[in-house]
C-alpha positions in Angstrom: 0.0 0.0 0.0 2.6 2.7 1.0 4.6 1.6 -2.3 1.5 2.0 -4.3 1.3 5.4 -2.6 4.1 6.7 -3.0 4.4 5.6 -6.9 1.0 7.6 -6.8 2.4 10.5 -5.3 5.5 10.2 -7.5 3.8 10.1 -11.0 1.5 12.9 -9.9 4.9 15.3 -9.6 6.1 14.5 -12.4 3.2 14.9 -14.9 2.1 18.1 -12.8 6.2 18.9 -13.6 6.1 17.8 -17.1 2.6 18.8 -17.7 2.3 15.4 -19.4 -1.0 14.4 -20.9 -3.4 12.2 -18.9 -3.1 8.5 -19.0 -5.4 6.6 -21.1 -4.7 3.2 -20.1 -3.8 1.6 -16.6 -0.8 0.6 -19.0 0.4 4.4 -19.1 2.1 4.3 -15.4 3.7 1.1 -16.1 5.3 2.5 -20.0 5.8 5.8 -17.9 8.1 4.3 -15.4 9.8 1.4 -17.5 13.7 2.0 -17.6 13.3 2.9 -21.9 11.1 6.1 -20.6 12.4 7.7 -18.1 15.8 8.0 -17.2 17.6 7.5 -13.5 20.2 9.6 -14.8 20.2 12.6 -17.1 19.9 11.8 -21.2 22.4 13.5 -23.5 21.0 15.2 -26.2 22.7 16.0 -29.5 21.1 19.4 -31.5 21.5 19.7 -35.5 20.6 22.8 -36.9 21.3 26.2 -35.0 19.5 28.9 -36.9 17.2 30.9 -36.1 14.8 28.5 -34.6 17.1 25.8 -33.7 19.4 28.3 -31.6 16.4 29.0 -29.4 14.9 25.6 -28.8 18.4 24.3 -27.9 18.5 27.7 -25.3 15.5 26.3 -24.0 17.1 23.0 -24.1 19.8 23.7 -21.8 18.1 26.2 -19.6 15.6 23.2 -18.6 17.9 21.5 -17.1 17.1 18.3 -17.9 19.7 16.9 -20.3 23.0 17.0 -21.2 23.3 18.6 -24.5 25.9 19.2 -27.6 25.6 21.1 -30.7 26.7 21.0 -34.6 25.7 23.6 -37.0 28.0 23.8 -40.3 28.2 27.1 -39.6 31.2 27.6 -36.9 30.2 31.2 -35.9 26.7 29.4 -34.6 28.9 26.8 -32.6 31.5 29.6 -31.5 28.0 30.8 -29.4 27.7 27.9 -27.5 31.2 26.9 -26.9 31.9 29.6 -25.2 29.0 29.3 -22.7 30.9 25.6 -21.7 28.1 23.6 -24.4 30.0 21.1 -25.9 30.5 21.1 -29.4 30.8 18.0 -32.2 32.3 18.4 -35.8 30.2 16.4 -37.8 26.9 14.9 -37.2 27.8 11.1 -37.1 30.4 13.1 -33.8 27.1 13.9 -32.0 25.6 10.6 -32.6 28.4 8.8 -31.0 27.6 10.6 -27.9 23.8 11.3 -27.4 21.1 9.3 -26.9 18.8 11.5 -28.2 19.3 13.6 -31.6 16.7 16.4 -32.6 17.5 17.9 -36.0 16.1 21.4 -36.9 17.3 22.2 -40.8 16.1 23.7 -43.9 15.3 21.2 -46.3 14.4 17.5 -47.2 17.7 17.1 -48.6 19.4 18.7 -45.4 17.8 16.3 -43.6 18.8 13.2 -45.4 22.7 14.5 -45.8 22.6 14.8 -41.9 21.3 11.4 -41.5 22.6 9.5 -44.2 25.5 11.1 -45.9 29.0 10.1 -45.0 29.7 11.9 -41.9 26.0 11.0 -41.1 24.0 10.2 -38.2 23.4 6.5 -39.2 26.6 6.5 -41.3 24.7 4.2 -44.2 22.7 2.5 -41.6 24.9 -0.4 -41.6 26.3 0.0 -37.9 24.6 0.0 -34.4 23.6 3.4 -33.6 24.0 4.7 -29.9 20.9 7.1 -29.8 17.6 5.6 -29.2 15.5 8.1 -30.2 15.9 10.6 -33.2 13.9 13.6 -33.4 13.7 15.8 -36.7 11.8 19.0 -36.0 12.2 20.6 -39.9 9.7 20.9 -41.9 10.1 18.4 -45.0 7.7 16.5 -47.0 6.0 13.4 -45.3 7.1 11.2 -47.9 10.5 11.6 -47.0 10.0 11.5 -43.4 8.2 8.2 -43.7 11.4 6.5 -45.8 13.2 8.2 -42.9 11.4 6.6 -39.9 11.6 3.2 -41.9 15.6 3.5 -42.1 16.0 4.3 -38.7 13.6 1.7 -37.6 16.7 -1.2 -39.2 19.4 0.5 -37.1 20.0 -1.5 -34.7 21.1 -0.2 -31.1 24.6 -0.6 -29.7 22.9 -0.7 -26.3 19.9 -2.4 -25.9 17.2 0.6 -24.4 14.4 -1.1 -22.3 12.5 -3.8 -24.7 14.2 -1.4 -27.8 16.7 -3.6 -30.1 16.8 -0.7 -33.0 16.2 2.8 -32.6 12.8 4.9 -33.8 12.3 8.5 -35.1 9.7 10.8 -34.7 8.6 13.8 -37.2 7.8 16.4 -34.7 7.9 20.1 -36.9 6.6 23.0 -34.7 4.6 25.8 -34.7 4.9 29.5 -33.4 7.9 30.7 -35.4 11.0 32.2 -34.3 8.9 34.3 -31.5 7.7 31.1 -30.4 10.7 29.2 -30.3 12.4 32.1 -28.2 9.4 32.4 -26.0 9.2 28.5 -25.1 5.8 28.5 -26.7 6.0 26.4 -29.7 3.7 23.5 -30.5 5.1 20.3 -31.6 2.8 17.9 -34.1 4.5 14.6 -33.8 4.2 11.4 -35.8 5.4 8.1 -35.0 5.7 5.9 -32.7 3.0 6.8 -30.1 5.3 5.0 -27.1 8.0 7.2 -28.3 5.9 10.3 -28.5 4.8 9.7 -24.5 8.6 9.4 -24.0 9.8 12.6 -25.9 7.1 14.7 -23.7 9.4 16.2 -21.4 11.9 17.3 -23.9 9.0 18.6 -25.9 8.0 20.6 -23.5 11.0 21.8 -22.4 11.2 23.7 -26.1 7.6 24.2 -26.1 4.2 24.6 -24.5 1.8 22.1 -26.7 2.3 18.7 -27.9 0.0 17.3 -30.2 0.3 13.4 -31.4 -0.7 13.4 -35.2 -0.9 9.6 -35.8 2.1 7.4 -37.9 5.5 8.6 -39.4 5.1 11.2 -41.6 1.6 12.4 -39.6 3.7 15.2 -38.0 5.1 16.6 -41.2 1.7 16.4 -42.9 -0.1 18.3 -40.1 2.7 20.9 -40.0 2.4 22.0 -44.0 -1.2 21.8 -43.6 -0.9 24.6 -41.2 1.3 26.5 -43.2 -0.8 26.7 -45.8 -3.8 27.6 -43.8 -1.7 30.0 -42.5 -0.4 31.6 -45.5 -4.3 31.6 -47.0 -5.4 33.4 -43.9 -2.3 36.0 -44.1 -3.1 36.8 -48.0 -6.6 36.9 -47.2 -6.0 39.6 -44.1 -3.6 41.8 -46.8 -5.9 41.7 -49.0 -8.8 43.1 -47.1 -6.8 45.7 -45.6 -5.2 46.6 -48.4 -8.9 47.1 -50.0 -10.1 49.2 -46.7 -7.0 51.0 -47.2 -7.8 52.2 -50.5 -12.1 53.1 -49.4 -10.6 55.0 -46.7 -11.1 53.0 -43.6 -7.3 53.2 -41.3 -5.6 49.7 -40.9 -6.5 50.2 -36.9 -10.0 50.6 -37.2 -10.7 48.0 -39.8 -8.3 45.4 -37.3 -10.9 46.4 -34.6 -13.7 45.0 -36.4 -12.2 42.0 -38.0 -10.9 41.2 -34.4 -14.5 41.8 -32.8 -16.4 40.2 -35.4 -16.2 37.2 -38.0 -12.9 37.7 -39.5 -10.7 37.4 -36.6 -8.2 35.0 -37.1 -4.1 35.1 -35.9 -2.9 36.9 -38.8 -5.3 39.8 -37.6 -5.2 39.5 -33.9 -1.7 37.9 -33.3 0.6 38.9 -36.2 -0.9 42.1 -37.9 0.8 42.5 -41.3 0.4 46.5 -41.0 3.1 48.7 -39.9 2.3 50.3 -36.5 -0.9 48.3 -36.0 0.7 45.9 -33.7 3.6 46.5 -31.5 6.4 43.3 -31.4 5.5 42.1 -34.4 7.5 41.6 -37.8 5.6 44.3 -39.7 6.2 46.9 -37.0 10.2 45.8 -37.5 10.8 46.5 -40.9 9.0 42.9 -41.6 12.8 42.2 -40.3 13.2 38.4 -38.1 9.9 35.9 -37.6 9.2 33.3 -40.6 10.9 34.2 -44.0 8.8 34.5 -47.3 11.2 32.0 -48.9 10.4 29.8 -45.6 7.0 30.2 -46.6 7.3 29.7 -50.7 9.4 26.1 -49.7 6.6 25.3 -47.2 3.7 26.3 -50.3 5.9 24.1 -52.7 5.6 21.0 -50.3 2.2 21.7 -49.9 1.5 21.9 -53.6 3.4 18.9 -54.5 1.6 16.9 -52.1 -1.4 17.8 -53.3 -0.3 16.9 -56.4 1.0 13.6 -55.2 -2.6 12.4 -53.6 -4.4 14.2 -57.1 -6.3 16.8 -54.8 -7.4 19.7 -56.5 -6.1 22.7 -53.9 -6.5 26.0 -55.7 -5.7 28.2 -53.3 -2.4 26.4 -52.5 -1.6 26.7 -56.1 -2.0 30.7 -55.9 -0.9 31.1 -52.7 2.6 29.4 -53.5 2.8 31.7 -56.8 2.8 34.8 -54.8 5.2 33.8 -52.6 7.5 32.7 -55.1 7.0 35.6 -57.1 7.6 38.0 -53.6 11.0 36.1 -53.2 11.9 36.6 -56.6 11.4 40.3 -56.6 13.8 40.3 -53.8 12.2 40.0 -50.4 12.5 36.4 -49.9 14.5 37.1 -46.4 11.9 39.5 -44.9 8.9 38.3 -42.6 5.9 36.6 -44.6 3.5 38.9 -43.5 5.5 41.7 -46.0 3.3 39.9 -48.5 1.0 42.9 -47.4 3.2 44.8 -50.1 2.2 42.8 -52.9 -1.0 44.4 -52.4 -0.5 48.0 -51.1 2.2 49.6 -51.6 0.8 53.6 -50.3 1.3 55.1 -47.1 0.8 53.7 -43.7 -2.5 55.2 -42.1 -2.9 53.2 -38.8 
C-alpha cells in the first residue's frame, strides 16, 4: 500500500512537472516508469541545426535542465556561441551521434535532412552499424514522404545498447509551430508522428522547447499536419492583406478595420496575433521592418511542399496553387528574407495610415 502510494504520489509530480497528458490506459504508469522512458540519470542530447529557430529551442534545451546537450551547425560562428558558454560542441553529425542518446535535427530542407542522416559523416553512417541514440527527433519541416522513408531507415538500425524492450532505434517527425517568436518564448507546438510509445517518452523534452504537444498519428503524420498549417496560415495571411489593403484604398485606417475583424467574423491570428500593417501591432514583424519571424522564402518552400503533395494524392487545392505563386514571385522580386506577413506589399504599396 505505501509503495502503491508513494508511486501515486511520485507520477503525480512529475506529470504536474512535465505537464504530461493524462493517461489513457492503466498501461500508461507502467510505460511511464519502465527503464526505456524515463531516465535515472540525465539523457544527453545532441542538436542539428542552430539557426534561427534551432538556436532558441536548444537555449531552451539547456536552460531546462534536464539533459545533457551538444551542438553541430555547419556554420562555426553558430557553434562559437555555445562553446563559449561551456556547451560542448561536435564536428560532424555522425560526432554527435556517437555521444547522445537523443538527436533532434532542426534544418532547412528534405535534402538537409537526409545528408545529416545519411551522408557520409551522417547520423546512421549508411545504416549499416549499431547506432547509440535511441531516439531521433527531426523538428524541420520536410515532406511526409521523405519522413516516412526516414522513420523506416532508422527503424533497421539497430542499437549498440539495448534501451528497455528497444533492439533498433525509432524517429519521430515532430515540426513545430509559433515561429522564431515562439521558439524564443518557449511556446512552440510540436505535431509529432510516429511511434505513439515514443511520443509519451519525448514529452518532457517537448516541452521543455515548447508549450503544446499534439500526437498526429504514424511517421510522416507530424510533417503532414505541420504544411497543412502553413498553408492555412499563408491563406489566412493573404486573405488579411488583401482586405486591408482594399479598406485602405475606401478610406477606412488599418486600426479601425483590425478592430472590427478582431471583434467580429474575420478574426483569425494573422489579424489578432501577427498584424501585417506597420504600427498596428507593436512586437510584431511588420512593426520591425518585416525584419526576423518566418521568412517569405520559408513560406514559398513550405507552399511548394504543400503543392506537390497535393499533387501527389491528385487533390485539386487551388488556393495552394495561388498562394505558392505569390510567394515565389515576392521572393523573386527580392524580399525572400523578410517576414511573410510583407506579403502585405504585394497588395499596397501607399502610405501607412494606422
Amino acid at each position: 500500500m505505501a509503495i502503491s502510494r508513494a508511486l501515486k504520489v511520485g507520477f503525480t509530480n512529475l506529470k504536474s512537472k512535465f505537464l504530461l497528458p493524462p493517461p489513457s490506459s492503466s498501461s500508461y504508469l507502467y510505460r511511464f516508469f519502465s527503464d526505456s522512458n524515463v531516465p535515472i540519470e540525465k539523457e544527453k542530447v545532441g542538436f542539428i541545426g542552430l539557426g534561427n529557430m534551432g538556436f532558441h529551442m536548444v537555449n531552451n534545451l539547456i536552460s531546462s535542465g534536464l539533459y545533457h546537450v551538444s551542438v553541430h551547425d555547419k556554420n562555426l560562428d553558430a557553434m562559437k556561441k555555445f562553446s563559449e558558454r561551456g556547451i560542448a560542441t561536435k564536428g560532424t553529425p555522425f560526432e554527435v551521434a556517437q555521444t547522445s542518446d537523443i538527436v533532434i535535427t532542426m534544418l532547412p530542407s528534405s535534402s538537409n535532412v537526409m545528408e545529416v542522416y545519411t551522408g557520409p559523416n551522417g547520423l546512421l553512417q549508411g545504416g549499416e552499424d549499431p547506432v547509440r541514440p535511441w531516439l531521433f527527433i527531426d523538428s524541420s519541416t520536410i515532406d511526409p514522404q521523405t519522413s516516412r522513408r526516414l522513420s523506416a531507415t532508422v527503424s533497421n538500425c539497430a542499437l549498440k545498447e539495448k534501451k528497455g524492450f528497444r533492439n533498433t532505434s525509432v524517429m519521430l517527425d515532430a515540426p513545430v509551430s509559433g515561429g522564431v517568436l515562439g521558439a524564443e518564448a518557449r511556446s512552440l507546438t510540436f505535431m509529432v508522428g510516429g511511434s505513439e510509445d515514443a511520443y509519451l517518452s519525448a514529452s518532457p523534452l517537448f516541452l521543455s522547447m515548447g508549450k503544446n504537444t499534439i500526437y498526429c498519428g504514424g511517421a510522416g503524420n507530424g510533417s503532414a499536419a505541420k504544411i497543412c498549417n502553413n498553408l492555412a496560415m499563408a491563406v489566412s495571411m493573404l486573405g488579411v492583406s488583401e482586405a486591408l489593403a482594399l479598406g485602405q484604398s475606401l478610406g477606412i485606417t488599418a486600426s479601425t478595420l483590425t478592430k472590427i475583424f478582431n471583434s467580429s467574423s474575420a478574426r483569425c491570428w494573422s489579424s489578432d496575433s501577427y498584424n501585417p500593417v506597420p504600427g498596428v501591432m507593436e512586437g510584431v514583424p511588420s512593426s520591425k521592418n518585416y525584419d526576423g519571424g518566418f521568412s517569405s522564402n520559408l513560406m514559398a518552400k513550405d507552399l511548394k511542399l504543400a503543392s506537390a503533395s497535393a499533387e501527389d494524392i491528385g487533390l485539386k487545392c487551388p488556393l495552394t496553387s495561388q498562394a505558392k505563386e505569390i510567394y515565389v514571385k515576392l521572393c523573386e522580386e527580392g524580399h525572400g528574407s523578410k517576414d511573410f506577413s510583407c506579403v502585405f506589399r504585394h497588395y499596397f504599396s501607399g502610405s501607412d495610415e494606422c
